[in-house]
VOBALO-518042 format. One record per residue (C-alpha): residue number from 1; residue in one letter; x, y, z. Coordinates in steps of 0.1 Angstrom, whole numbers, plus 5000, padded with zeros to 4 digits. Each point is the difference from the previous one (the first is absolute). Layout:
<pts>
[pt NUM 'A' [X Y Z]];
...
</pts>
This chain:
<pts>
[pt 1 'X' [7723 3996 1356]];
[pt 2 'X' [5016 4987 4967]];
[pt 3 'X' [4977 4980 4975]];
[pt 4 'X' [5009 4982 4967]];
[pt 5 'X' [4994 4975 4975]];
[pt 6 'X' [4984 4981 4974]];
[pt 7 'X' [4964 5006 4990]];
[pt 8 'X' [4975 4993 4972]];
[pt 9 'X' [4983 5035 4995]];
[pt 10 'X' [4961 5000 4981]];
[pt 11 'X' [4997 5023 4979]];
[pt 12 'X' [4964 5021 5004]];
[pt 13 'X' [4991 5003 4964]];
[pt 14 'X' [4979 4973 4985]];
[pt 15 'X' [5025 4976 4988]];
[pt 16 'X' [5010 4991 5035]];
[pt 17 'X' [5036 4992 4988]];
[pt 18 'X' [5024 4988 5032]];
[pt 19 'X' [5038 5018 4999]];
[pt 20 'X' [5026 4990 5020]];
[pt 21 'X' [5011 5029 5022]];
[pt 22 'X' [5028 5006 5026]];
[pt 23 'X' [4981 5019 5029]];
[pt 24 'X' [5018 5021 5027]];
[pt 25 'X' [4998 5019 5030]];
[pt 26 'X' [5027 5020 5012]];
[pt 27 'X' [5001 5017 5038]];
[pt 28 'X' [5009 5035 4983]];
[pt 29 'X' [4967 5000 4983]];
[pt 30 'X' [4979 4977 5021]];
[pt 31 'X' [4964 5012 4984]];
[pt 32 'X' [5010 4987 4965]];
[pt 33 'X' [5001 4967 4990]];
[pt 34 'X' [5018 4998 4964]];
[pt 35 'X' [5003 4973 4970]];
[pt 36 'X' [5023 4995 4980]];
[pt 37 'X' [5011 4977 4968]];
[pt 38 'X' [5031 4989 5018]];
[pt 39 'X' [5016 4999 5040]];
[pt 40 'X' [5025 5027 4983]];
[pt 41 'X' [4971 5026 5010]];
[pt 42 'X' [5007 5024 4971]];
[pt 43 'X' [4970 5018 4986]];
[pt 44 'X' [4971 4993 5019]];
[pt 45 'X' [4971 4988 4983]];
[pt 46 'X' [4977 5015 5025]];
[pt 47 'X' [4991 5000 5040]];
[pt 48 'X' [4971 4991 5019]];
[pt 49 'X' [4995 5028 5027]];
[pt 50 'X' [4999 4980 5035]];
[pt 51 'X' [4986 5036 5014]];
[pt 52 'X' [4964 4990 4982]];
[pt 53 'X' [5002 4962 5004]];
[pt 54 'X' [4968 4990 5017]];
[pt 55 'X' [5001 4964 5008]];
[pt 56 'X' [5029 4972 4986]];
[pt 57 'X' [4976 4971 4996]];
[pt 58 'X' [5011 4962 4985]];
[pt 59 'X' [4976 4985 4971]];
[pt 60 'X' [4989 4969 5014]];
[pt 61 'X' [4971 4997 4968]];
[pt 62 'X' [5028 5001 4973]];
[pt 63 'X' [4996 4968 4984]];
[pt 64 'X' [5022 5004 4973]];
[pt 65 'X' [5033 5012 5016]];
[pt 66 'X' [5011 4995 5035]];
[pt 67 'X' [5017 5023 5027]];
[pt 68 'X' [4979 5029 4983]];
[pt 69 'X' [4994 5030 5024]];
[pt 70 'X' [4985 5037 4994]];
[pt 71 'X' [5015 5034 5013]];
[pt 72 'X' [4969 5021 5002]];
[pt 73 'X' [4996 5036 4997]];
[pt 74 'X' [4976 5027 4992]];
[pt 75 'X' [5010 5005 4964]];
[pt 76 'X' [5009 4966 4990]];
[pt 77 'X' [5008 4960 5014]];
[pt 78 'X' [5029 4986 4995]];
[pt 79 'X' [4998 4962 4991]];
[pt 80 'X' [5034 4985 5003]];
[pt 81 'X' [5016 4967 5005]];
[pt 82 'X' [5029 4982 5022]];
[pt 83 'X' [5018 4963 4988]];
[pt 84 'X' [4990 4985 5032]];
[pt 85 'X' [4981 4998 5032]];
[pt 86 'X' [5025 5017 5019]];
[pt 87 'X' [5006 5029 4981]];
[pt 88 'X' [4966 5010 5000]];
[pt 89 'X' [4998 4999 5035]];
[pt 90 'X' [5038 5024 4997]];
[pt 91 'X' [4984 5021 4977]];
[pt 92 'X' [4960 5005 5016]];
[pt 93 'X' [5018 4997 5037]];
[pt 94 'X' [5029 5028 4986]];
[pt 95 'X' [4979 5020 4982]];
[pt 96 'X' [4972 5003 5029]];
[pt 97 'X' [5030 5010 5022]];
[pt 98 'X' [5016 5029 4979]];
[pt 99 'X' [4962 5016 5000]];
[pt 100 'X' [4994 4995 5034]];
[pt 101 'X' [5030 5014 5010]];
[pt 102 'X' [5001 5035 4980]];
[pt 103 'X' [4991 5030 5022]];
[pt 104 'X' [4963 5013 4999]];
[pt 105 'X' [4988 5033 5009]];
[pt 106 'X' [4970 5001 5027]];
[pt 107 'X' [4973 4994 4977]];
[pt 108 'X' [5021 4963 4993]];
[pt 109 'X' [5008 5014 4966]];
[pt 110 'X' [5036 4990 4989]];
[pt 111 'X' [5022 5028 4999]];
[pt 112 'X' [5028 5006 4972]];
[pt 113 'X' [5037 4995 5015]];
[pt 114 'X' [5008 5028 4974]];
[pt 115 'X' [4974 5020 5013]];
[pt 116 'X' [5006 4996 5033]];
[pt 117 'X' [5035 5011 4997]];
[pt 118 'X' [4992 5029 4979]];
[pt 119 'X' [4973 5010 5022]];
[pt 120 'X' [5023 4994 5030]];
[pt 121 'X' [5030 5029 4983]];
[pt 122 'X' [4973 5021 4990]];
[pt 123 'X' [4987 5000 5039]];
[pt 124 'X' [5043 5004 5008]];
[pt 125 'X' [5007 5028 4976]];
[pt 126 'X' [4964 5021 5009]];
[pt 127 'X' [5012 5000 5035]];
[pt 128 'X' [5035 5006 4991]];
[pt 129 'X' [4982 5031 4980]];
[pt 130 'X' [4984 5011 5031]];
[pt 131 'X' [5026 5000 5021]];
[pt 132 'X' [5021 5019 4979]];
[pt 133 'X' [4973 5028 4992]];
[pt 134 'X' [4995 5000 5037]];
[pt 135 'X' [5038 5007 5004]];
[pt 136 'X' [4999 5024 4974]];
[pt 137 'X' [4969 5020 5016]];
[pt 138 'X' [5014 4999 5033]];
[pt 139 'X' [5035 5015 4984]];
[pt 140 'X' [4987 5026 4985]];
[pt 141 'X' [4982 5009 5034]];
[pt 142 'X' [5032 5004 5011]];
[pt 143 'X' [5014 5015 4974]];
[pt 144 'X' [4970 5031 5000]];
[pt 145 'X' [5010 5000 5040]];
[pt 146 'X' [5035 5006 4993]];
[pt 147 'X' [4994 5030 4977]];
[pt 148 'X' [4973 5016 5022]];
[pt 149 'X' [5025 5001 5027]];
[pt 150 'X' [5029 5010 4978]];
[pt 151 'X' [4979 5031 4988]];
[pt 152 'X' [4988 5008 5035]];
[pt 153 'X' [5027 4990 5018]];
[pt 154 'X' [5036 5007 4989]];
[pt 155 'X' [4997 5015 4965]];
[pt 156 'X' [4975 5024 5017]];
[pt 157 'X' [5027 5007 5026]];
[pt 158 'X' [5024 5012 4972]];
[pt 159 'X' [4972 5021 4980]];
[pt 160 'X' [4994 5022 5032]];
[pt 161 'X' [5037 5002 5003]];
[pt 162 'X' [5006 5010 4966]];
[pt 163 'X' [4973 5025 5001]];
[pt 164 'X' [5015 5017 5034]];
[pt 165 'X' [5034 5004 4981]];
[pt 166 'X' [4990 5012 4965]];
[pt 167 'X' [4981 5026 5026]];
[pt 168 'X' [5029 5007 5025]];
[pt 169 'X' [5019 5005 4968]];
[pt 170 'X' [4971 5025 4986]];
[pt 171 'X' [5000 5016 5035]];
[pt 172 'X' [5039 5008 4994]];
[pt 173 'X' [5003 5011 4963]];
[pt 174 'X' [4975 5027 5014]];
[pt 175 'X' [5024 5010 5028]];
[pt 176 'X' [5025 5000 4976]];
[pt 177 'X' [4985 5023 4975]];
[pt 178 'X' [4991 5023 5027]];
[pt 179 'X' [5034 5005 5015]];
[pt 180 'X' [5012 5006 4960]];
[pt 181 'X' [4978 5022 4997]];
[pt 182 'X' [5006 5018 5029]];
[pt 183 'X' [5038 5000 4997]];
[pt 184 'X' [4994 5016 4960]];
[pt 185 'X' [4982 5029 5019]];
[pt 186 'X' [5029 5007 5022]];
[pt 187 'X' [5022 5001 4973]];
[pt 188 'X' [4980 5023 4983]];
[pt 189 'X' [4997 5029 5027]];
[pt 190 'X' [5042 4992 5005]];
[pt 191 'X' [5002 5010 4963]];
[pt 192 'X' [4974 5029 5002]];
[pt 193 'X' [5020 5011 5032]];
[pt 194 'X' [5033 5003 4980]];
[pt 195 'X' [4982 5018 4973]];
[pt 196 'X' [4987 5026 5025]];
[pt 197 'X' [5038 4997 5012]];
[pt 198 'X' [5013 5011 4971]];
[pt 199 'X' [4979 5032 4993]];
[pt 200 'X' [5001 5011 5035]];
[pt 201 'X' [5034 5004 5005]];
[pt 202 'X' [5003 5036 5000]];
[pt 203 'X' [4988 5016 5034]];
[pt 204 'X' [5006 4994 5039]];
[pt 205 'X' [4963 4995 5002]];
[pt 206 'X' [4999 4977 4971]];
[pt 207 'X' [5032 4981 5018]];
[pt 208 'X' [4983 4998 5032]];
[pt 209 'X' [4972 4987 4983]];
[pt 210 'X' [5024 4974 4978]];
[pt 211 'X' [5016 4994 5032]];
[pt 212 'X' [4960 4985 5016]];
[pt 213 'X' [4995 4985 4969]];
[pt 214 'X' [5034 4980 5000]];
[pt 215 'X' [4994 4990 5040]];
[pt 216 'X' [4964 4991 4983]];
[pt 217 'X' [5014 4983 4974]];
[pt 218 'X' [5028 4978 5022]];
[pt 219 'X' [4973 4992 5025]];
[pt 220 'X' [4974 4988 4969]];
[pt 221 'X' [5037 4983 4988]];
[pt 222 'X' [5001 4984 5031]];
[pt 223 'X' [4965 4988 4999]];
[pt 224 'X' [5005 4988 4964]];
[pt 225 'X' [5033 4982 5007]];
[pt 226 'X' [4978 4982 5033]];
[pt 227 'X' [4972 4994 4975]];
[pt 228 'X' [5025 4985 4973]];
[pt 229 'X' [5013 4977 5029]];
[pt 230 'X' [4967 4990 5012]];
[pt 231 'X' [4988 4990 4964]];
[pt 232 'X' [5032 4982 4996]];
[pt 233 'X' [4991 4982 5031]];
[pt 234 'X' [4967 4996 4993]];
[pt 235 'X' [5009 4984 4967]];
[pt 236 'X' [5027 4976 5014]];
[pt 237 'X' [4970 4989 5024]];
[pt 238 'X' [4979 4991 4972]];
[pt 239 'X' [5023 4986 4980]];
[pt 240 'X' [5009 4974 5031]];
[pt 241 'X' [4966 4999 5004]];
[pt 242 'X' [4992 4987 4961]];
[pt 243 'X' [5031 4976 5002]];
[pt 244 'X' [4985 4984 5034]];
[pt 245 'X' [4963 4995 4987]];
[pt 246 'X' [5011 4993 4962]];
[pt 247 'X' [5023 4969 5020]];
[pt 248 'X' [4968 4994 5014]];
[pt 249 'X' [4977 5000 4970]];
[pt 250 'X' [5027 4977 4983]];
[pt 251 'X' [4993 4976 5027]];
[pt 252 'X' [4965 5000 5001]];
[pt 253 'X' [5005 5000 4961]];
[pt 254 'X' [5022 4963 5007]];
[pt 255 'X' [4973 4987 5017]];
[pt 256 'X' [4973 5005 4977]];
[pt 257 'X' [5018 4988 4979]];
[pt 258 'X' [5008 4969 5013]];
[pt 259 'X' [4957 4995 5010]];
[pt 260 'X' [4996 5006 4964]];
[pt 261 'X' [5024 4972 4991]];
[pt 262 'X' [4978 4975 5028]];
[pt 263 'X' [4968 5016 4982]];
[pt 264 'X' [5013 4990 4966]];
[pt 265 'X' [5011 4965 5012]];
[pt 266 'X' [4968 4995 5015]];
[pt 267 'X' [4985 5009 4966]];
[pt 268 'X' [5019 4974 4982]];
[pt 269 'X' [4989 4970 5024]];
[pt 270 'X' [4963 5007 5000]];
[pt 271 'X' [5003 5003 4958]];
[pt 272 'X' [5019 4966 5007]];
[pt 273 'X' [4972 4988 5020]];
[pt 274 'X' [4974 5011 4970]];
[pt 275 'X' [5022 4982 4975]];
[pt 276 'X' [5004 4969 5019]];
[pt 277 'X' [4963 5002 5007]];
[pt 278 'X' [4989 5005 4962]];
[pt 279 'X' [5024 4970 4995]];
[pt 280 'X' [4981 4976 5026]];
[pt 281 'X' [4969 5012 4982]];
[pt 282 'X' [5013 4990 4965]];
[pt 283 'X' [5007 4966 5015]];
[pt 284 'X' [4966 4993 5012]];
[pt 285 'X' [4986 5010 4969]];
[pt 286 'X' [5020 4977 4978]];
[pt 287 'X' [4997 4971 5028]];
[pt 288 'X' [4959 5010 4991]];
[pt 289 'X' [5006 4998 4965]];
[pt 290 'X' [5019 4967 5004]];
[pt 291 'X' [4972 4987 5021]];
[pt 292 'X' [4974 5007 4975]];
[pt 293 'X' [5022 4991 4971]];
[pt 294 'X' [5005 4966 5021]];
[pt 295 'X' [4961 4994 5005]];
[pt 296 'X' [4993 5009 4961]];
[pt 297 'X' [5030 4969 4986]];
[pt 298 'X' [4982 4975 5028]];
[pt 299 'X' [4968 5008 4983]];
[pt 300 'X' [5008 4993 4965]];
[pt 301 'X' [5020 4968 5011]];
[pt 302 'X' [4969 4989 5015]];
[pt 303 'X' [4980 5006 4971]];
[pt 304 'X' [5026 4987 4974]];
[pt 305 'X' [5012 4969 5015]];
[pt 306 'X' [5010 4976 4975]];
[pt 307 'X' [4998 4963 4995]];
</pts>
């Protein structure tokens, strides 16, 4: 509801002077009615706050000036004045109205439009806040699930995998060493048989017994050359064996991989989720400070409204 136009305002000091003031109410800031020195509305000369107005009561004593009427409230009563019979009734009748209608809380207090909407996107962005921290605690649930059944799942897999290989792979290094080692000492009694070879070849005796030792010799020849062919084998079968479970650890070394990648992408959404969390809580504190900062310039208008 719009209100405007001409009053005589008394001042409250002793004098009593009258001034001619152009009052307004505007529906964007329905608690405040406002004078002015002209209907151009520029600089304000101060408000009467509708929010405290108590009663809106005509002056039917006055005996001096007619169509006088008082806007009472608990700090201070208004005494103004309209030109005619009708606009008092425009002005006590509008007036009344505007009070009437602003909202109260349920003690019947009038509550502040500002407040009210401040109060309302503080309720908005607290629940806003809770729904995201309950998002955020229920990710991070998820998140902790995810890597407990990574660790004892998959990747827990691939560590009892690798451990079997690295010892299947201890397991044949040993075999190898030993069939080295035995091959060295078949070389050496060929070479200390060629020695004894050598000095013994004088003789039918020491013939005979060159001729054993060379039958001795080709059958521990024979047994070496089996030997050499078995640890050829042996080692072709391991080598197959490390290229097959290597191929495998690559695999298994893919995939963890590409859960570590999740892992990490998961990180970065629950630090966005913090971030955009801290930010909501920024917000309400300025939207508090704002509030308050609000409250405190009502205050001193209220207590430094001028004639």
């Amino acid at each position: 509801m719009n209100l405007s136009g001409w009053l005589a305002k008394q001042g409250e000091d002793k004098l009593g002077l009258w001034k001619k003031r152009w009052f307004s109410v505007k529906a964007a800031h329905p608690s405040e009615l406002h004078y002015y020195v002209d209907e151009k509305e520029k600089d304000s000369k101060g408000f009467i706050d509708l929010q405290t107005v108590t009663s809106v009561t005509p002056d039917s004593d006055s005996k001096k000036k007619s169509f006088v009427f008082h806007v009472i409230t608990p700090k201070r009563v208004f005494t103004l004045q309209a030109s005619s019979d009708n606009e008092l009734n425009y002005w006590v009748e509008g007036i009344t109205k505007v009070v009437g209608s602003l909202p109260r809380d349920r003690k019947g207090s009038v509550i502040d439009p500002q407040y009210e909407r401040l109060h309302k996107l503080y309720k908005e962005k607290e629940e806003e806040v809770k729904r995201l921290t309950k998002e955020s605690d229920e990710k991070t649930v998820l998140f902790n699930n995810f890597i407990r059944q990574q660790e004892t799942g998959e990747i827990g897999t691939l560590r009892k995998r690798f451990e079997e290989l690295r010892e299947k792979e201890s397991n044949y290094e040993s075999k190898i060493k030993e069939m080295s080692s035995q091959l060295r000492e078949s070389q050496e009694k060929i070479l200390e048989r060629d020695r004894k070879i050598s000095l013994l070849e004088g003789g039918n005796a020491i013939k005979d017994e060159i001729k054993n030792s060379i039958q001795a010799l080709s059958a521990n020849s024979s047994q070496i050359t089996i030997l050499t062919e078995l640890v050829k084998q042996k080692d072709q079968e391991i080598n197959s064996m490390k290229n097959s479970e290597i191929n495998l650890l690559k695999t298994d070394v893919n995939n963890l991989e590409a859960h570590t990648t999740l892992v990490s992408s998961l990180n970065e959404k629950v630090v966005g989720l913090e971030s955009e969390l801290k930010s909501k809580e920024t917000e309400i504190q300025n939207l508090r400070a704002s509030y308050e900062t609000f409250s405190e310039q009502i205050a001193k208008l209220t207590n430094q409204v001028s004639e």
